[in-house]
C-alpha positions in Angstrom: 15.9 -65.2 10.9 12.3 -64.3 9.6 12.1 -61.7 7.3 9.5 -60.0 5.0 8.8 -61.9 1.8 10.0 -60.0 -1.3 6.6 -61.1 -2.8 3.4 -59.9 -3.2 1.6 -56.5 -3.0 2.6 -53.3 -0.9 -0.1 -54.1 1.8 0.9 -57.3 2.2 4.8 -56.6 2.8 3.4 -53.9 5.4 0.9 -56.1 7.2 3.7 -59.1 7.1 6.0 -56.7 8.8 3.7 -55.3 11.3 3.0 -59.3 11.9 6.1 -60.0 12.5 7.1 -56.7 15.0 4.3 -57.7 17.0 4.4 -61.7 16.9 8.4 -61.9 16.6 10.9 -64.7 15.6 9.3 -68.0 15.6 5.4 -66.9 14.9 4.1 -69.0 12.0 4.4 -67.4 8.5 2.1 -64.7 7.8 0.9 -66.0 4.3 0.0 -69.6 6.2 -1.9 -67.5 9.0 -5.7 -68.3 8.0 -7.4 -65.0 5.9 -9.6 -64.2 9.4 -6.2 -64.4 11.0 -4.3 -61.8 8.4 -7.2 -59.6 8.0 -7.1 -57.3 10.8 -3.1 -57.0 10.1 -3.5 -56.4 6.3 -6.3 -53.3 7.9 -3.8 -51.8 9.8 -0.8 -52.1 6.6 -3.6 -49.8 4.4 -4.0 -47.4 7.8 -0.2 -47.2 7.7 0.1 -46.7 4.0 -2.5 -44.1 3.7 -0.4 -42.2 6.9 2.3 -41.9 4.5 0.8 -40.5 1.7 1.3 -37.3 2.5 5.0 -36.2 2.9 6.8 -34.9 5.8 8.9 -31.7 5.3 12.2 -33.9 5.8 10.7 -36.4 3.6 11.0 -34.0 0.6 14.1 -32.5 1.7 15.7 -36.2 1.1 15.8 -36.9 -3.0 19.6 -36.3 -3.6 20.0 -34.9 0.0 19.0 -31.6 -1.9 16.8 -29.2 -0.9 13.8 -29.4 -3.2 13.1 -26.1 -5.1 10.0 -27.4 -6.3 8.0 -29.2 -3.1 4.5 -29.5 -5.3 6.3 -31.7 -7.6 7.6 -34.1 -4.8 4.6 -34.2 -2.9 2.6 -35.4 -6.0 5.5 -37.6 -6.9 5.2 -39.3 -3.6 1.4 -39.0 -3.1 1.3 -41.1 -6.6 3.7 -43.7 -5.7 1.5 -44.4 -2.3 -2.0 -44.1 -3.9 -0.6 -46.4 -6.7 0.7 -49.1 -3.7 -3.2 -48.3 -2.4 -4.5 -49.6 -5.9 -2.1 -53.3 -5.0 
Protein backbone atom coordinates (compact mmCIF):
# COMPACT_ATOMS: atom_id res chain seq x y z
CA UNK A 1 0.00 0.00 0.00
CA UNK A 2 1.47 3.52 -1.05
CA UNK A 3 1.54 5.91 1.51
CA UNK A 4 2.83 9.52 2.07
CA UNK A 5 6.58 9.63 2.94
CA UNK A 6 7.21 10.82 6.58
CA UNK A 7 10.00 12.90 4.95
CA UNK A 8 10.52 16.07 3.68
CA UNK A 9 8.82 19.52 3.96
CA UNK A 10 4.97 20.31 4.59
CA UNK A 11 4.33 21.05 0.82
CA UNK A 12 5.75 18.17 -0.21
CA UNK A 13 3.75 15.68 2.14
CA UNK A 14 0.67 17.69 0.72
CA UNK A 15 1.54 17.64 -3.01
CA UNK A 16 2.56 13.71 -2.48
CA UNK A 17 -0.88 13.18 -1.11
CA UNK A 18 -2.83 15.06 -3.58
CA UNK A 19 -0.48 12.90 -6.14
CA UNK A 20 -1.44 9.99 -4.88
CA UNK A 21 -5.59 10.77 -4.55
CA UNK A 22 -5.45 11.61 -7.97
CA UNK A 23 -2.91 8.98 -9.60
CA UNK A 24 -3.82 6.08 -7.06
CA UNK A 25 -2.11 2.77 -6.02
CA UNK A 26 0.46 1.73 -8.40
CA UNK A 27 1.49 5.44 -9.91
CA UNK A 28 5.30 5.78 -9.70
CA UNK A 29 6.60 7.52 -6.53
CA UNK A 30 6.15 11.04 -6.31
CA UNK A 31 9.78 12.01 -5.30
CA UNK A 32 11.01 9.88 -8.65
CA UNK A 33 8.31 11.85 -10.75
CA UNK A 34 10.76 14.34 -12.83
CA UNK A 35 10.64 18.27 -11.07
CA UNK A 36 8.33 19.44 -14.37
CA UNK A 37 6.26 16.45 -13.42
CA UNK A 38 5.89 17.41 -9.46
CA UNK A 39 5.70 21.03 -9.99
CA UNK A 40 2.17 21.72 -10.80
CA UNK A 41 1.30 19.23 -7.76
CA UNK A 42 3.65 20.87 -5.23
CA UNK A 43 1.45 24.48 -6.64
CA UNK A 44 -1.62 23.11 -5.73
CA UNK A 45 -0.06 21.65 -1.91
CA UNK A 46 0.93 25.72 -1.21
CA UNK A 47 -2.94 26.61 -2.68
CA UNK A 48 -4.16 24.03 -0.16
CA UNK A 49 -1.90 25.14 2.68
CA UNK A 50 -2.57 28.76 2.35
CA UNK A 51 -6.72 27.59 2.45
CA UNK A 52 -5.99 26.43 5.75
CA UNK A 53 -4.41 29.20 7.32
CA UNK A 54 -7.19 30.72 8.47
CA UNK A 55 -9.32 28.61 10.92
CA UNK A 56 -12.70 27.41 10.74
CA UNK A 57 -15.06 28.08 13.75
CA UNK A 58 -15.07 24.15 14.53
CA UNK A 59 -11.44 24.19 13.95
CA UNK A 60 -10.95 26.35 17.14
CA UNK A 61 -13.61 24.79 19.02
CA UNK A 62 -11.36 21.33 18.79
CA UNK A 63 -8.03 21.92 21.17
CA UNK A 64 -9.11 19.73 24.22
CA UNK A 65 -12.74 19.42 22.70
CA UNK A 66 -13.17 22.73 24.83
CA UNK A 67 -14.74 25.57 23.77
CA UNK A 68 -12.01 28.25 23.35
CA UNK A 69 -12.48 31.34 25.57
CA UNK A 70 -9.91 33.02 23.86
CA UNK A 71 -10.42 32.54 19.81
CA UNK A 72 -7.57 35.38 18.93
CA UNK A 73 -5.08 33.28 20.59
CA UNK A 74 -5.95 30.08 18.49
CA UNK A 75 -6.29 31.63 15.40
CA UNK A 76 -2.75 33.21 15.65
CA UNK A 77 -1.64 29.92 17.07
CA UNK A 78 -2.83 28.12 14.04
CA UNK A 79 -2.17 30.90 11.41
CA UNK A 80 1.68 30.62 12.79
CA UNK A 81 1.93 26.92 12.59
CA UNK A 82 0.61 27.19 8.70
CA UNK A 83 2.75 30.34 7.66
CA UNK A 84 5.69 28.52 9.40
CA UNK A 85 4.81 25.11 7.07
CA UNK A 86 4.67 28.05 4.15
CA UNK A 87 8.39 29.10 5.02
CA UNK A 88 9.38 24.78 4.37
Amino acid sequence: MNHIADTGNMVERIAEAIYMGRNGHGAKPFRSQPKAHREPYLKDAVCALKALRDPTPAILQGPLNNPSREPDLWTAIWRAMVDEALKE
